[in-house]
N, C-alpha and C positions, 0 to 999 in steps of 0.2 A: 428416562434416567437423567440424573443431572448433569451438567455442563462439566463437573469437577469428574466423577466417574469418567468421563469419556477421553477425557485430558489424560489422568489416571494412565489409561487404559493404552491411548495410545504412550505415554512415554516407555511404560512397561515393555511395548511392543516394539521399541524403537531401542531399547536397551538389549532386547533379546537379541535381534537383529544385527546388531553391533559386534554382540560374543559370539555368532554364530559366524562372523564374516571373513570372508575367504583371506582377508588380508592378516587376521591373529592368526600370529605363528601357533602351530599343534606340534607342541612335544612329546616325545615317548616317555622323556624323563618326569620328575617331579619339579613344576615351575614354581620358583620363590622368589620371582620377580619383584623389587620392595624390599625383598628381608632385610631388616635393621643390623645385621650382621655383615662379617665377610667386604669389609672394606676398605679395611690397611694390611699388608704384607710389607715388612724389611728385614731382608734377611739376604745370604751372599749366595752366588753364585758360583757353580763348581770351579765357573772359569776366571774365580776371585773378585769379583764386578758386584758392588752392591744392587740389591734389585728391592724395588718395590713396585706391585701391582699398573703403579702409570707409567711405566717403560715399557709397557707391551699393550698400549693403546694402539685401535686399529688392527688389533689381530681378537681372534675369540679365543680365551686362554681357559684350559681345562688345568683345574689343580688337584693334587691326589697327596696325603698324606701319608709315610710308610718307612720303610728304615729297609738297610740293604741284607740284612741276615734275614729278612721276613722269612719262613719257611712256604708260607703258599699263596696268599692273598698279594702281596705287594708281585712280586713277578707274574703272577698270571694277570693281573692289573696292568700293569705297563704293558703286558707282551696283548693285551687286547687293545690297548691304545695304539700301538705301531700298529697292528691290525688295522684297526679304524684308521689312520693316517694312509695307510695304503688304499683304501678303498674311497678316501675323499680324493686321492689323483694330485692335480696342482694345486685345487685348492688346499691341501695341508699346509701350503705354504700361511696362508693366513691361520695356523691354528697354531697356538703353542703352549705343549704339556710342558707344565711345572711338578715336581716330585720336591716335596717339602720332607726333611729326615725325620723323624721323632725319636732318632738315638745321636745325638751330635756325639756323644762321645767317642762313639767307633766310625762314627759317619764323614770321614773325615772330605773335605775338599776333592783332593787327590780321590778315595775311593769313590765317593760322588764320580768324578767326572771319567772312571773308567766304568762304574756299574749301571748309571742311567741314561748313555747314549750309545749305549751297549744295543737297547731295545731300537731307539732311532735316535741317531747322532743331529736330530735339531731339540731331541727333549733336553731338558734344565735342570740340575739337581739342584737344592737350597738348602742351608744350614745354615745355625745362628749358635749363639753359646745356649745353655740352659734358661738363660734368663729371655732370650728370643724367641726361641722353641715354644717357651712357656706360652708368652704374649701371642704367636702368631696360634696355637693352639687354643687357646680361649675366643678368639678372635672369630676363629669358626667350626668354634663347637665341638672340637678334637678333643676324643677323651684318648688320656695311652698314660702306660702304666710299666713300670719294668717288671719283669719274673725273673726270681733265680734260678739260675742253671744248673749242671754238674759241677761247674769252676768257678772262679771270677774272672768274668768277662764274658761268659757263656748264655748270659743271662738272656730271654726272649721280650720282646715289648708286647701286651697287648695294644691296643690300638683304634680307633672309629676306621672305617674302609670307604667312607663315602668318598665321591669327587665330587666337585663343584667346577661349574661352569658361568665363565664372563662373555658378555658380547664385549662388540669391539669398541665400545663405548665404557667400557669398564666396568659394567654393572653385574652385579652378581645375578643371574639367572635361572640356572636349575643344579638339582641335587638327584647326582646319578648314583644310585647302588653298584657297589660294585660286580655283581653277577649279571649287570643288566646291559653293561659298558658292549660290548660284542653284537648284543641284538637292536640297543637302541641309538647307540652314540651316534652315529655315523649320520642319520637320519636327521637329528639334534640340532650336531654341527650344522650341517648344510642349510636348517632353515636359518638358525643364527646368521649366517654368513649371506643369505639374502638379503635380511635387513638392510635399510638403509643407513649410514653413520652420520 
């Protein structure tokens, strides 16, 4: 067999070897390590404090998009995030859930900051006018939608449910389902948070 085959043969081998090695991180989530998405956030903080994504370098930040009338998906969301925070011990301290609105209208600062640290008073509620909403929504791929209600003001949002997850290098990372937050996050986190920064 030729010289070029065997060259071949071992890079192949030494590529395998590489993915297969005990030092890449193994997610439970879905890894989009790279995605050309999910890179700027600015928008305010419940506790009036502009924020965007590089103020919480150094920590691995989970973000979750959702609105506080949600009727099921957004509070079983967070209430499996505090979960998971209980179950990472001290390291929670390196973690921090962001809850972005996608009803700023009712969403206000003030209910932000009694409704989202409701679940664990280190998570972050963020709100922006419509025009921010909009942009941090396109940004990572957040569809949501209003429904009319029985009144005005009663109205429900549809919504995307995923979360997204940063290492502490600010890199977008993986893409959790929200029905899977409870069985895999926790695991997730903890390899994130071995990394080196």
């Amino acid at each position: 067999m030729s010289t070029t085959f065997w060259r071949f043969s071992l890079l192949l081998l030494a590529a395998v070897l590489a993915a297969c090695s005990p030092d890449a991180p193994k997610f439970r989530s879905t890894d989009i390590t790279g995605a050309d998405f999910g890179k700027e956030l600015s928008l305010t903080g419940h506790d009036g404090k502009p924020r965007t994504l590089a103020d919480f370098r150094g920590k691995v930040v989970v973000l979750f998009f959702g609105y506080t009338h949600c009727p099921d998906i957004c509070p079983t969301t967070l209430a499996d995030m505090a979960a998971v925070m209980k179950k990472l011990g001290a390291d929670a301290a390196r973690v921090q859930v962001l809850f972005v609105t996608v009803d700023p209208e009712r969403d206000t600062p003030e209910i932000l900051s009694k409704y989202v640290p409701a679940f664990d008073p280190a998570f972050l509620g963020l709100s922006g006018d419509a025009a921010a909403t909009q942009r941090a929504a396109k940004e990572f791929k957040i569809f949501y939608e209003q429904r009319p209600g029985s009144a005005p003001g009663a109205y429900t949002v549809d919504h995307s449910a995923q979360s997204y997850v940063f290492d502490a290098k600010g890199q977008l990372r993986l893409f959790v389902r929200h029905d899977r937050i409870a069985q895999d996050l926790a695991d997730d986190l903890r390899a994130l948070l071995k990394e080196k920064t």
